[in-house]
C-alpha positions in Angstrom: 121.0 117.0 28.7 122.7 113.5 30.3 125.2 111.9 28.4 122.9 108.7 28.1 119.9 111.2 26.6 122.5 112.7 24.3 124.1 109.6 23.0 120.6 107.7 21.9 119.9 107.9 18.2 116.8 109.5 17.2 114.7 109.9 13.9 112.3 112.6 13.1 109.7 112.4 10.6 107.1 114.7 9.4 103.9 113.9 7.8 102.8 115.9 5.0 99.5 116.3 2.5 99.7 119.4 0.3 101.9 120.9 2.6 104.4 122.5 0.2 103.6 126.3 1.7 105.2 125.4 4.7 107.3 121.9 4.4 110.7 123.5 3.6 110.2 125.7 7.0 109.8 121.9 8.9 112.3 120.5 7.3 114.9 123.2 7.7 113.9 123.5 11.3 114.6 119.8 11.6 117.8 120.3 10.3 119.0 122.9 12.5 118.6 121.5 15.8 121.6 121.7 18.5 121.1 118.1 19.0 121.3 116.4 15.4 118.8 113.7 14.3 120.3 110.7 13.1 117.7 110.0 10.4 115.0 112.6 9.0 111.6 111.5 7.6 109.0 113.1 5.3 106.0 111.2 4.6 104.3 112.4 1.5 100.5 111.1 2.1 99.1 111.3 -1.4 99.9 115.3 -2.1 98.6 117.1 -5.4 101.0 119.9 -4.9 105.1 119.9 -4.9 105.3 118.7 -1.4 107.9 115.8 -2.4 109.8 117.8 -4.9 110.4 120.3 -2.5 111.4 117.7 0.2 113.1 116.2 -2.2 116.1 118.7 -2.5 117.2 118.3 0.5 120.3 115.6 1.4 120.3 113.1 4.0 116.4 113.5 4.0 114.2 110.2 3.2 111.1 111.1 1.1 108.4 108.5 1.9 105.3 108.5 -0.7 101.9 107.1 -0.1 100.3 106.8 -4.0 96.8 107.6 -2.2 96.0 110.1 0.8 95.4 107.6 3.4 95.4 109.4 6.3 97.4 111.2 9.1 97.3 108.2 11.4 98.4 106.1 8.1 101.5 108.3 7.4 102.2 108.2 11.0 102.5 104.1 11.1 104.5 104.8 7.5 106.9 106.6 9.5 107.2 104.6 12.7 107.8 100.9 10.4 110.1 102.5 8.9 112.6 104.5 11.3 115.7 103.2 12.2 115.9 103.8 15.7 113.8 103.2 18.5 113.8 107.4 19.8 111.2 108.8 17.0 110.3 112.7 17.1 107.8 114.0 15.3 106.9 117.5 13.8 103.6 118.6 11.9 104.6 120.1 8.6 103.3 123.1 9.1 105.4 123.5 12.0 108.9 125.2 12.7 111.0 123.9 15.8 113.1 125.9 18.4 116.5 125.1 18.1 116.4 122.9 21.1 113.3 121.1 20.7 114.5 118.2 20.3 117.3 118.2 23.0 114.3 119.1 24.9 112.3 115.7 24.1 115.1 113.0 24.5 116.1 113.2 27.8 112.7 112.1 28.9 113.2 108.7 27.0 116.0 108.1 29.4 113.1 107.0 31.8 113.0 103.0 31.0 109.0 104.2 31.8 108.8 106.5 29.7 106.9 106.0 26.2 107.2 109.3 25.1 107.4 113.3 25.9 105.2 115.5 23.6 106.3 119.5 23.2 104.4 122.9 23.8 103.1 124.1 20.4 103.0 128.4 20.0 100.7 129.7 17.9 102.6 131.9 14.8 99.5 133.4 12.8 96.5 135.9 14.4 96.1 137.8 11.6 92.6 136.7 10.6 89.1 136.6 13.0 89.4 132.7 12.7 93.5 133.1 13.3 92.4 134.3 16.5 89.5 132.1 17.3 92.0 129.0 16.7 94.2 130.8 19.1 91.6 131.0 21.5 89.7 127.7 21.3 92.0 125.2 19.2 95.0 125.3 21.7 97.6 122.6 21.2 99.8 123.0 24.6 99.4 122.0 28.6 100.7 125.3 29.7 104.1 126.4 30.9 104.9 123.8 33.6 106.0 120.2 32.9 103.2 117.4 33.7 103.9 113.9 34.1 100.9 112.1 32.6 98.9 114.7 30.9 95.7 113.5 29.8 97.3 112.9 26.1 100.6 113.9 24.1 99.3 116.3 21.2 100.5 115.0 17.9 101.7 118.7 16.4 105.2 117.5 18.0 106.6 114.8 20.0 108.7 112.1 20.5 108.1 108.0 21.2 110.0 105.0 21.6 109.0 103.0 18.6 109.1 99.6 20.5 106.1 101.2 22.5 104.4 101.9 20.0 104.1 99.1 18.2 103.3 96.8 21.0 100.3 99.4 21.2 99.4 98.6 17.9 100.4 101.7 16.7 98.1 104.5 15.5 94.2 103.9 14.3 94.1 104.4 10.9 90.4 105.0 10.9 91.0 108.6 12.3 92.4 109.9 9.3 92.7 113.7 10.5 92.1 114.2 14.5 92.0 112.1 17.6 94.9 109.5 16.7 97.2 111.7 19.2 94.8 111.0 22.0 94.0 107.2 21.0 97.2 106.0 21.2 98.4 108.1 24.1 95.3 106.3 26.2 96.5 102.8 24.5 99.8 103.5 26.1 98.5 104.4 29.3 96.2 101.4 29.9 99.6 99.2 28.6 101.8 100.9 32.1 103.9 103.8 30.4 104.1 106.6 31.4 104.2 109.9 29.1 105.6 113.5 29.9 104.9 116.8 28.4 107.9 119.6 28.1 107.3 123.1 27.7 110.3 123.9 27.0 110.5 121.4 23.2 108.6 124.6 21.6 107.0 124.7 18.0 106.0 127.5 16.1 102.5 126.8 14.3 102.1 128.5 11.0 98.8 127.4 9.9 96.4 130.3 8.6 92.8 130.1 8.4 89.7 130.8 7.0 85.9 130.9 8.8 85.5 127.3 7.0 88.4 125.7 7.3 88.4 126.7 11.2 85.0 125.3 11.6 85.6 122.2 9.5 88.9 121.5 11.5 86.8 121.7 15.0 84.4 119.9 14.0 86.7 117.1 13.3 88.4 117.6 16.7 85.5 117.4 18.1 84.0 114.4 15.9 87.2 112.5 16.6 86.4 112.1 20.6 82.8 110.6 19.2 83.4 107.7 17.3 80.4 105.7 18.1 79.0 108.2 14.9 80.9 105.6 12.3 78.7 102.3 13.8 74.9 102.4 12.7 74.0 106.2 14.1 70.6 106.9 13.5 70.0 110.5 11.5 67.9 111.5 14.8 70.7 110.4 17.3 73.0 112.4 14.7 71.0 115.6 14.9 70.2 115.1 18.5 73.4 115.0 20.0 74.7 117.9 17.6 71.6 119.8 18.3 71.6 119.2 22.5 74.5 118.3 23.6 76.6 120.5 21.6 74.1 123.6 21.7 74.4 123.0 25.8 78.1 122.1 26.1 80.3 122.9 23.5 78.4 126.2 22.1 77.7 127.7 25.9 81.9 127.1 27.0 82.7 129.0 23.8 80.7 131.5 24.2 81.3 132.0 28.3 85.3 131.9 27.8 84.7 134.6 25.0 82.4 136.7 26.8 84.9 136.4 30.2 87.5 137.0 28.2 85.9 140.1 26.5 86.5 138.5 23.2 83.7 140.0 21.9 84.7 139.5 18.2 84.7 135.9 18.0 81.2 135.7 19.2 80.8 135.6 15.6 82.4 132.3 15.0 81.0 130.9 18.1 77.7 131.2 16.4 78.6 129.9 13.4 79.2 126.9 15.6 75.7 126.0 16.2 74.7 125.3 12.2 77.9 123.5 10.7 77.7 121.4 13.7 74.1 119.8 12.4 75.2 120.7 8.7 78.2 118.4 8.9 76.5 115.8 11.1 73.9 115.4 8.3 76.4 115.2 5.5 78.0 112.3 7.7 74.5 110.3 8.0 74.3 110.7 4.3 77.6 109.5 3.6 76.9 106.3 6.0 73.8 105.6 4.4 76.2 105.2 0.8 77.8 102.3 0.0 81.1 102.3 0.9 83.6 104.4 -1.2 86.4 102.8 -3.2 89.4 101.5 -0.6 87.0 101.6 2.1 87.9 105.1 3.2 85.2 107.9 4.0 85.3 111.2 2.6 83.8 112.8 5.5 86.7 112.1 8.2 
């Protein structure tokens, strides 16, 4: 690390909803780093569970509270108005940081360029079938080699200079779950900055799943990249583009990197692709066709 790198204050924030299986791991991870943050962050988006009081214990950390969930993009924005310094890092709660992750990240903000560096995230659980079909088809990384400009900085961990950020107009809050990560990272793009990704800044992910939760949680990956869904779709351009495009595209890539692969096991989940794919779809026609619920804020995404 330069002296310059080394020497510019950072904050690190992590956004949280029902995340108190996992938050003290984040938070302690946070903590531990060779290169100290000057300010830590949790964002509590609305939790049920003991997320805050759990953060709460912990000194010199600033528990942020949303009275409603509003979002991941939401808590994100929480975090960036209110961070002291310009460098601001950010880990998924249900993620635990190498030691130097973060002395990994600041360097690259150096760069006057620069907008911000994003980290390689390592996958912790493979216990279950859908464990492993996340592992296989949900990855979160670029690879081992640095790459200046990757098509976007994931949003499991990274770091951006707030004034960037804001003069992007910070994240969408209509993506409430997925997709904010790549938004902004193509906002920042078209605005001249330049963005790096570091293997080296590791996470470990501890997320565990279930069949449903891993099919729910692609299909909002997968949803977030089609937005034109949430203005005036029609049930049969719904259907049809689940039904075709997905059947032809997203279906047959799963299913050829599993058979070349000789992942013969999560063929199983692969199928399961091709009816919550039209399932969901349908539920998300039905809830457009509703008036709109109370703050404005769809159930579905």
């Amino acid at each position: 690390m330069n002296d310059t790198a080394s020497r510019l204050p950072v904050s690190v924030y992590i956004p949280a909803y029902n995340a108190a299986e996992f938050i003290a791991r984040a938070i302690e991870g946070v903590l531990a780093q060779t290169l100290p943050p000057d300010e830590v962050l949790v964002v509590d988006d609305g939790s049920g569970d003991a997320t805050s009081a759990i953060a709460s214990r912990y000194p010199g950390v600033t528990l942020l509270r949303h009275d409603r969930n509003r979002g991941l993009a939401a808590a994100r924005n929480t975090a960036f108005r209110a961070a002291r310094n310009d460098c601001v890092a950010a880990l998924d709660a249900d993620c635990v940081p190498d030691a130097f992750w973060l002395a990994n990240l600041v360097p690259h903000l150096a760069a006057p360029r620069v907008a911000g560096a994003g980290g390689r995230l390592v996958e912790g659980v493979r216990r279950s079938l859908a464990d492993r079909w996340r592992c296989a088809h949900m990855v979160q990384e670029w690879g081992e080699s640095r790459i200046e400009n990757p098509r976007f900085l994931f949003g499991s961990n990274n770091i951006f200079r707030k004034s960037a950020v804001l003069d992007a107009g910070g994240y969408d809050e209509m993506m409430r779950t997925n997709g904010e990560d790549v938004d902004l990272s193509a906002r920042l793009r078209k605005l001249g900055w330049d963005l790096v990704y570091e293997p080296a800044a590791r996470a470990i992910h501890l997320r565990h799943d279930t069949l449903r939760s891993i099919l729910d949680t692609y299909w909002r990956w997968w949803r977030s990249g089609v937005r034109a869904y949430s203005d005036g779709a029609t049930l049969r351009s719904v259907l049809g583009h689940a039904l075709f495009v997905h059947f032809w595209r997203t279906f047959r890539e799963l299913v050829r990197s599993d058979l070349r692969a000789r992942r013969f096991s999560l063929l199983w989940p692969d199928l399961l692709v091709l009816g919550y794919f039209p399932f969901r779809d349908f539920r998300l026609w039905l809830a457009e066709q509703a008036p709109p619920a109370r703050h404005g804020v769809s159930s579905e995404v």
